[in-house]
C-alpha positions in Angstrom: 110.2 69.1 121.5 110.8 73.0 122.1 107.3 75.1 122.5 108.7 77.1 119.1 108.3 73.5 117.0 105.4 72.1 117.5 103.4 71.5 114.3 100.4 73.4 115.8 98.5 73.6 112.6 99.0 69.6 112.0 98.1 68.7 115.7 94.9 70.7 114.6 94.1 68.3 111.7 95.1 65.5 113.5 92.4 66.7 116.6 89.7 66.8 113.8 90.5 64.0 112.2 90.3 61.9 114.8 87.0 63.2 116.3 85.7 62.5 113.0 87.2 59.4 112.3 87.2 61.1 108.7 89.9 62.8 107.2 86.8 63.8 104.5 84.8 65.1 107.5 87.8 66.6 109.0 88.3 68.1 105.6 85.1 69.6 105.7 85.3 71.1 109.1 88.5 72.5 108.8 87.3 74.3 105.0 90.3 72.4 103.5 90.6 69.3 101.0 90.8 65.4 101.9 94.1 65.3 100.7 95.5 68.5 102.8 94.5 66.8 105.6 96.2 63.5 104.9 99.4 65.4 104.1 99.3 67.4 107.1 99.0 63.4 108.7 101.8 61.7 107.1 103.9 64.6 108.1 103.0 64.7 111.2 103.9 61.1 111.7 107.0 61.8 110.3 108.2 64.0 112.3 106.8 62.1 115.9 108.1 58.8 114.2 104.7 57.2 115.0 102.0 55.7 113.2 98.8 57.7 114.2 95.6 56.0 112.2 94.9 52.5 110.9 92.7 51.7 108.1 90.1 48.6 108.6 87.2 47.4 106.8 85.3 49.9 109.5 87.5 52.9 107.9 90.1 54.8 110.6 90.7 54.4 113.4 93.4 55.8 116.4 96.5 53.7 116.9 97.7 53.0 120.7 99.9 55.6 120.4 97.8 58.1 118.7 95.3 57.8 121.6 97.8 58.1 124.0 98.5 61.6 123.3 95.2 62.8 122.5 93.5 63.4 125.8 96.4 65.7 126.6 95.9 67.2 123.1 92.5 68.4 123.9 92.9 69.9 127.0 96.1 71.9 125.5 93.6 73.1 122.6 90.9 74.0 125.4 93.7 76.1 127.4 94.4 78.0 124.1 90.6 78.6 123.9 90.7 79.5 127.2 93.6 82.3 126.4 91.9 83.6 123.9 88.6 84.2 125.5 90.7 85.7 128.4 92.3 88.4 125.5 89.0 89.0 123.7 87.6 89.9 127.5 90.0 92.1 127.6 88.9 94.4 124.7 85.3 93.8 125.7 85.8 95.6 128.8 84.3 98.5 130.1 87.9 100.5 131.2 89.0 103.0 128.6 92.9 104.1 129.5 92.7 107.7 127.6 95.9 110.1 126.9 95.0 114.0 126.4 96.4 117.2 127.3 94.9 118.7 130.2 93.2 122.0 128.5 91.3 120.1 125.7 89.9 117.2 128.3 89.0 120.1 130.8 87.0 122.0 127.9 86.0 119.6 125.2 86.7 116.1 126.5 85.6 115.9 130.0 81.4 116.6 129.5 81.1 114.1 126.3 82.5 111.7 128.6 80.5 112.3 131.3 77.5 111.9 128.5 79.1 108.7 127.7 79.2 107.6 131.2 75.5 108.3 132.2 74.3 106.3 128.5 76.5 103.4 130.2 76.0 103.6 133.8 79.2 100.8 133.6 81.6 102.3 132.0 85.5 103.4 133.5 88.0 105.9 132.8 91.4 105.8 133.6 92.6 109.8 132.3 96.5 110.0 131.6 98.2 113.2 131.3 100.6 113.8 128.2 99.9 114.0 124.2 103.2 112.1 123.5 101.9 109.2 126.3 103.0 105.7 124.5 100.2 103.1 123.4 101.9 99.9 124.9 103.8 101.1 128.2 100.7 103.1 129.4 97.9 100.5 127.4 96.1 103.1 126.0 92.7 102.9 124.3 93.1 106.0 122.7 94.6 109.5 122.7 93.8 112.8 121.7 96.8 114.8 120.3 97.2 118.1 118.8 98.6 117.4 115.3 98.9 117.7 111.4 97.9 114.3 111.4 97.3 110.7 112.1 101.0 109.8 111.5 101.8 105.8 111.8 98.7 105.8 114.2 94.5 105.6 113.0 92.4 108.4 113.6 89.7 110.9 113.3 90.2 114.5 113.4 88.0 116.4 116.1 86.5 119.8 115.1 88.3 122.3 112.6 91.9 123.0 112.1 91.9 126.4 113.2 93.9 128.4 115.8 92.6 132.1 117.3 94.8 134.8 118.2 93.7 136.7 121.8 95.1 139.5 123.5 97.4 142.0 122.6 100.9 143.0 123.1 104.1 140.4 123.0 103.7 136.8 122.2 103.0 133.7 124.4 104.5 131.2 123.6 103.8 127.1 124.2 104.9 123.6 122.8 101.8 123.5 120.5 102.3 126.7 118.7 105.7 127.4 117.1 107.4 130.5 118.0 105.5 133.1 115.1 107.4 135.3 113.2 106.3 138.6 111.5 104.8 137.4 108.3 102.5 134.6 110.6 101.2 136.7 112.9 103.3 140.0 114.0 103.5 143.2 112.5 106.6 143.8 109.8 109.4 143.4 111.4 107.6 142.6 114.6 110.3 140.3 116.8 109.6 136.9 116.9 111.0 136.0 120.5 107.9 135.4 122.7 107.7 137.4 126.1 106.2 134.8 128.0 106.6 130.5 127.4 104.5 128.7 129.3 103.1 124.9 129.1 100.2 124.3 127.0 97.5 126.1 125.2 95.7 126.6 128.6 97.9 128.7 130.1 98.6 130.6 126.7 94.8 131.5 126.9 94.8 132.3 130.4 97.8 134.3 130.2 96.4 136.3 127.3 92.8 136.6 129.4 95.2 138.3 132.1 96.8 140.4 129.8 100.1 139.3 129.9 100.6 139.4 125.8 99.1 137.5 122.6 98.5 133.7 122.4 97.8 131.7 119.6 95.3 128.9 120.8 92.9 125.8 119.0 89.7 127.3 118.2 88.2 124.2 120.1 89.7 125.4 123.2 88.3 129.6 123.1 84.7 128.8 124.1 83.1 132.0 125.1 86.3 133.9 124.3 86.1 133.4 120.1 84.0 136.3 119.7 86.9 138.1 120.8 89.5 136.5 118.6 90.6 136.4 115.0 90.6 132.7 113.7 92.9 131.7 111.1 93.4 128.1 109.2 96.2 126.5 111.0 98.0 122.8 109.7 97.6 121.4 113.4 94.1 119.9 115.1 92.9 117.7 118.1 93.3 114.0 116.3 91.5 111.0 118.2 94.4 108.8 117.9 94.7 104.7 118.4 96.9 101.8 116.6 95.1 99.8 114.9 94.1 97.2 116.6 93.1 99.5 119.1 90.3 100.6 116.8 88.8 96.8 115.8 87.9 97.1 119.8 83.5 97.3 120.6 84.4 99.5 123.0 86.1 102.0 121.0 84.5 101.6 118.2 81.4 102.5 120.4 83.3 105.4 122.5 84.5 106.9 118.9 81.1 106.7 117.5 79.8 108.9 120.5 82.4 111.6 120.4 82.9 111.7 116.7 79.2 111.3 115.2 80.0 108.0 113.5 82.9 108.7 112.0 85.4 106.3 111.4 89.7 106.1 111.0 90.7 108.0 108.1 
């Protein structure tokens, strides 16, 4: 019988059943009704053409070839057991695989996980570079992208979603911050066409630090420099980012908690 067939949920009844002896006891075990269990029975021995339990004036017991095949049944259930331990391991670890832009981990990220660390002396990071990073092929934990959003993902957004502009003179530009035009930003009918494009909000701020133009930046990221700075409301912020599944995890739900204060996916 092909792997994709087998009647995995009646094997299961037919395991307790004949532990118990009882397809009452089964019942109970398995929090379903005498009579789903000796349904799930008669079609198994349909289907395997055999004849798995008796009745006597005892009550059940195994046929011949019913107790041929059990032995082999147990261990197969022991080996799923086994599987799944090995999986919820897995998310038990101590390893977190995190995804976040350079700038933000270097200003914001990098200490609170270093304060995470030295609370669990056994905990391991595995830092990947890139805000667009994907979940499976890099088997994230989580990432922290700058957003309007959680999109199809869970998160929590970090800190406000503001932007500050620095420096004076032409606009640099980077990925994050779309190229402003004179009603966001410029004076009327400022051009829009940055003087200087560069990589990430890092380099915007230290290019505007060196006085090489204007840069609009996340407040998170301006540090000492926001006192010099006008801060406006902006659409995009840093999101702590994670499937799902990803978020059911003890260990991110305990890494979250740290970073965010409790908070949870919204």
């Amino acid at each position: 019988m092909k792997r994709t067939h087998l009647p995995l949920n009646a094997l299961r009844v037919f395991d307790a059943a004949a532990r118990h002896l009882s397809f009452t006891r089964a019942a109970d075990e398995l929090a379903v009704t005498p009579a789903a269990v000796g349904q799930q029975i008669r079609a198994l021995e349909d289907l395997l053409g055999v004849v798995l339990f008796r009745r006597t004036s005892k009550g059940l017991e195994l046929t011949d070839e019913a107790g041929a095949g059990l032995e082999a049944l147990r261990s197969g259930f022991l080996h799923f057991e086994d599987a799944v331990q090995a999986m919820q391991a897995g998310q038990s670890s101590h390893v977190y695989t995190i995804a976040a832009p350079r700038d933000f981990f270097a200003v914001w990220l990098a200490p609170r996980l270093a304060a995470f660390r030295k609370a669990n002396p056994d905990v391991r990071y595995a830092l990947v570079d890139g805000e667009m990073t994907d979940f499976t092929e890099a088997n994230l934990d989580l990432a922290v992208r700058w957003v309007e959003g959680p999109g199809d993902l869970e998160g929590v957004q970090l800190g406000p979603a503001e932007r500050l502009t620095l420096g004076e003179g032409d606009w640099i530009a980077w990925p994050g911050d779309p190229d402003p035009d004179p009603q966001s930003g410029g004076a009327a009918g400022e051009s829009a066409a940055p003087s200087l494009m560069v990589a990430d909000a890092g380099q915007a701020m230290a290019a505007a630090a060196a006085g090489m133009g204007r840069a609009r930046i996340p407040a998170m990221l301006a540090g000492e420099r926001s006192a010099s700075g006008v801060a406006e409301p902006c659409r995009r912020a840093y999101w702590l980012l994670a499937p799902l599944p990803q978020w059911r995890q003890k260990k991110v739900k305990a890494l979250v908690a740290f970073l965010t204060g409790e908070a949870g996916p919204g």
